[in-house]
Backbone as CSV, one residue per row, in Angstrom:
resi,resn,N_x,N_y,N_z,CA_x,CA_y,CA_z,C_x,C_y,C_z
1,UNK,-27.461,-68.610,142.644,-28.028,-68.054,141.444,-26.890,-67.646,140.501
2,UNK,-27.371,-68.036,138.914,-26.429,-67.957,138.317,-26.324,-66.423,137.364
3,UNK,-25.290,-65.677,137.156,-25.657,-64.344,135.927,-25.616,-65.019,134.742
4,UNK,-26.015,-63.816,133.947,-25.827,-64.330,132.433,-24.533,-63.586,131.659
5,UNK,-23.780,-63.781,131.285,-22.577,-63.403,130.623,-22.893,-62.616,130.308
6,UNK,-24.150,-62.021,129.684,-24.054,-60.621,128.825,-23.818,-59.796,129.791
7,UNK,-24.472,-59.610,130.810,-24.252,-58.434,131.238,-23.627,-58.733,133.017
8,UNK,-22.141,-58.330,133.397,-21.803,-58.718,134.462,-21.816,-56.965,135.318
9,UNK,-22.208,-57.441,136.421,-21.554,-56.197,137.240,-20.556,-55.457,137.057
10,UNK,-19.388,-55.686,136.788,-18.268,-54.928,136.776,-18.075,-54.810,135.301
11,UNK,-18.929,-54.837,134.637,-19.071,-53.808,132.748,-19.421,-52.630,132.926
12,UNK,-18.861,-51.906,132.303,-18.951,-50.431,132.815,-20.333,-50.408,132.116
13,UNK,-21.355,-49.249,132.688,-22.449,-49.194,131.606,-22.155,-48.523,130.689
14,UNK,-23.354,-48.899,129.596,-23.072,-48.403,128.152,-23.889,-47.175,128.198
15,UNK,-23.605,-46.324,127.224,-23.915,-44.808,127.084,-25.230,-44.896,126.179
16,UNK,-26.523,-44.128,127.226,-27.474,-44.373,125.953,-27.629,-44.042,124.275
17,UNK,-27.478,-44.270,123.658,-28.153,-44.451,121.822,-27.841,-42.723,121.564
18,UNK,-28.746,-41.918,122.038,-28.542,-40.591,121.684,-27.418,-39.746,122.347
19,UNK,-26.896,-40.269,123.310,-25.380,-39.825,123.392,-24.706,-39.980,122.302
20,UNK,-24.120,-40.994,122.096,-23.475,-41.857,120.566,-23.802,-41.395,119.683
21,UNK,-24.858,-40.897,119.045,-24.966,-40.065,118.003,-24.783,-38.681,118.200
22,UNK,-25.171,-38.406,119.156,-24.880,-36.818,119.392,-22.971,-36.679,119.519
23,UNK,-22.421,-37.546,119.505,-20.767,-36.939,119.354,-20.295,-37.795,118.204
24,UNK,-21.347,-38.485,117.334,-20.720,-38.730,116.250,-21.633,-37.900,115.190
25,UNK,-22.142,-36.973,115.752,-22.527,-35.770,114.819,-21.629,-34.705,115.365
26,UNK,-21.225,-34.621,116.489,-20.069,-33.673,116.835,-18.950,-33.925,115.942
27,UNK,-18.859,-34.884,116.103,-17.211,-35.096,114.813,-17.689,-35.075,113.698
28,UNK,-18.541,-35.379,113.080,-18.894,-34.628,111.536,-18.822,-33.433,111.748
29,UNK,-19.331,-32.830,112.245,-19.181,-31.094,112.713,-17.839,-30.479,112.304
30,UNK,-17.125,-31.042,113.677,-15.948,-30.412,113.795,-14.964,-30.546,112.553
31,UNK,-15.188,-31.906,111.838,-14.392,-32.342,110.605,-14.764,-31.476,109.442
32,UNK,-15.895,-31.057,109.453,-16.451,-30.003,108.175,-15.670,-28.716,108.595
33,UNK,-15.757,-28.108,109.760,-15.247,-27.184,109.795,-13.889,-27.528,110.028
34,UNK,-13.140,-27.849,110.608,-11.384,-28.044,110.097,-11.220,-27.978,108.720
35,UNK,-12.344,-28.616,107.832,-11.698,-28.907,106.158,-11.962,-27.523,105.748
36,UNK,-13.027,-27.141,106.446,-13.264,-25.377,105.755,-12.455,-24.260,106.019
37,UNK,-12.037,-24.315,107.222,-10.609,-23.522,107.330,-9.236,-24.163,106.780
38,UNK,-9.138,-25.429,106.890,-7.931,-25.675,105.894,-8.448,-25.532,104.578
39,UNK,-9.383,-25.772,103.918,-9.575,-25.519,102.544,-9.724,-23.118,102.050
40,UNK,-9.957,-22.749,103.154,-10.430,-21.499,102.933,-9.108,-20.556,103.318
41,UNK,-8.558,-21.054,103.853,-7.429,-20.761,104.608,-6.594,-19.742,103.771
42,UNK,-5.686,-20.486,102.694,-5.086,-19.979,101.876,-5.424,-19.618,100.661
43,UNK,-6.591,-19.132,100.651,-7.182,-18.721,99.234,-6.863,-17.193,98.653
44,UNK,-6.388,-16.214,99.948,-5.473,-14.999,99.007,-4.070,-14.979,98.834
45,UNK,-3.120,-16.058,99.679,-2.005,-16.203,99.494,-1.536,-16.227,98.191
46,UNK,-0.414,-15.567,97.535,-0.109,-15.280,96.260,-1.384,-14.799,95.187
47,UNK,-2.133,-14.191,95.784,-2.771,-14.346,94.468,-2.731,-12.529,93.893
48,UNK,-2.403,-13.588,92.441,-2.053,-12.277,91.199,-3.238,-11.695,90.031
49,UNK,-3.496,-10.842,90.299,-4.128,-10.080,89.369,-3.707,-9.925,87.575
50,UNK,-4.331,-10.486,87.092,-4.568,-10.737,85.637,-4.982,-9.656,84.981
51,UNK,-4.143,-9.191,83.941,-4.830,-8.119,82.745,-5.433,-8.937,81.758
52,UNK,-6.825,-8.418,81.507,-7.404,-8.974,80.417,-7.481,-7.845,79.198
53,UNK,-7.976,-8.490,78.304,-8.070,-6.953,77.015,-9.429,-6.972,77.041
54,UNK,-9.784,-6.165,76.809,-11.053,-5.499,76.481,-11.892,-6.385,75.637
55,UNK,-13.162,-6.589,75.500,-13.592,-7.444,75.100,-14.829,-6.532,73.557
56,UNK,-13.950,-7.188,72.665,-14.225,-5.916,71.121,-15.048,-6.972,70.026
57,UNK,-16.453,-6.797,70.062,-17.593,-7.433,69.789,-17.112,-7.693,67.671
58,UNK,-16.328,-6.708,67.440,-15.851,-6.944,65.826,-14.991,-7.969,65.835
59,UNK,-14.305,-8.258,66.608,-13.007,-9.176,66.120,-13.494,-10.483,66.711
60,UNK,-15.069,-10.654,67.549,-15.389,-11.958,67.858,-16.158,-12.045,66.789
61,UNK,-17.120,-11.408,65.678,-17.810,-11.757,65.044,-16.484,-12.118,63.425
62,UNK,-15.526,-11.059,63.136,-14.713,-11.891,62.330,-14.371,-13.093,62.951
63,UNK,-14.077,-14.122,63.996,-13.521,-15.532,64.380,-14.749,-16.211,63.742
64,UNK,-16.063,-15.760,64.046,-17.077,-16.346,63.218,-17.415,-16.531,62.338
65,UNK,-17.037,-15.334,61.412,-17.142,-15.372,60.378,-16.317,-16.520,59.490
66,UNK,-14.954,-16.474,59.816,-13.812,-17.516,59.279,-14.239,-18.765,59.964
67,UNK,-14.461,-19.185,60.897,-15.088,-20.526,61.554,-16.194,-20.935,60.346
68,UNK,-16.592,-19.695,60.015,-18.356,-20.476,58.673,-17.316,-20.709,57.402
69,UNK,-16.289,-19.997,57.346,-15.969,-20.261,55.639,-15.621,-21.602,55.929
70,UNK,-14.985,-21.850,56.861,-14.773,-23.296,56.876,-15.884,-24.526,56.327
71,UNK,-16.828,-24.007,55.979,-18.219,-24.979,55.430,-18.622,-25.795,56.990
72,UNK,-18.993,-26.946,56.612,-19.449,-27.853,57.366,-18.223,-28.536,57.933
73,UNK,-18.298,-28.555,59.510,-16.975,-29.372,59.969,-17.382,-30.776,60.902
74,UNK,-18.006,-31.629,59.740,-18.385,-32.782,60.638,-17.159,-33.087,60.471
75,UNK,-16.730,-34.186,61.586,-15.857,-35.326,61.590,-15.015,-35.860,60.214
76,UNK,-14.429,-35.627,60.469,-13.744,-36.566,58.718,-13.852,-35.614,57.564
77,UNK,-14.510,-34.457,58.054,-14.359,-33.529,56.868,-13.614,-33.001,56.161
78,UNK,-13.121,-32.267,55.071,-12.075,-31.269,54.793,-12.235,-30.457,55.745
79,UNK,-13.323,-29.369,56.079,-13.692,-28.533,56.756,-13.642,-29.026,57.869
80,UNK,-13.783,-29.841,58.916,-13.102,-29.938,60.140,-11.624,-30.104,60.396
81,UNK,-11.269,-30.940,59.011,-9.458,-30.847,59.047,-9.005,-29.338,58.876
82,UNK,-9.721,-28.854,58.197,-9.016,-26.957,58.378,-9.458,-26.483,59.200
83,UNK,-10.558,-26.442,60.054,-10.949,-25.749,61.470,-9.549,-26.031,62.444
84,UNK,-9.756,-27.258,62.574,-8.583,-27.648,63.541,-7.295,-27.530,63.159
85,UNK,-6.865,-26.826,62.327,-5.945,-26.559,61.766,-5.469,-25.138,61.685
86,UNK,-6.353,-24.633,61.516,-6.674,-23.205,61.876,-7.254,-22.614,63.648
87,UNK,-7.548,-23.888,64.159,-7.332,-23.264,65.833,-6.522,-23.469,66.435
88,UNK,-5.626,-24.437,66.117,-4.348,-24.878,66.659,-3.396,-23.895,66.426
């Protein structure tokens, strides 16, 4: 009697279907969390504290105000050539 090539005695057996996924959801696992401690890792190292100024509701409504004298600032305008001229 003859075998059939696919499958000989001395092939190791194969691991059923939900094994195989169950450790290639283990390594997604483990790979999310390695990236989350290397990504989380060093997030207070050096870090510097910033002074900001106070935030003074008159001197944002004068920027507005001068932004309108500018008229209309479509594209190609006078008034967009002095906006951008004046934010630069």
């Amino acid at each position: 009697m003859r075998l059939s090539t696919a499958f000989r005695p001395s092939d190791p057996p194969r691991p059923p279907v939900r094994d195989v996924r169950a450790r290639g959801a283990t390594r997604v696992v483990a790979a999310a969390a390695l990236a989350a401690v290397a990504l989380l890792g060093g997030c207070d190292r050096g870090a510097t504290t910033v002074e900001r100024p106070a935030f003074d509701g008159e001197t944002a409504l004068d920027y507005v105000r001068v932004q309108l004298d500018f008229g209309p600032r479509v594209p190609g305008t006078d008034g967009h050539r002095r906006m951008g001229d004046w934010l630069v």
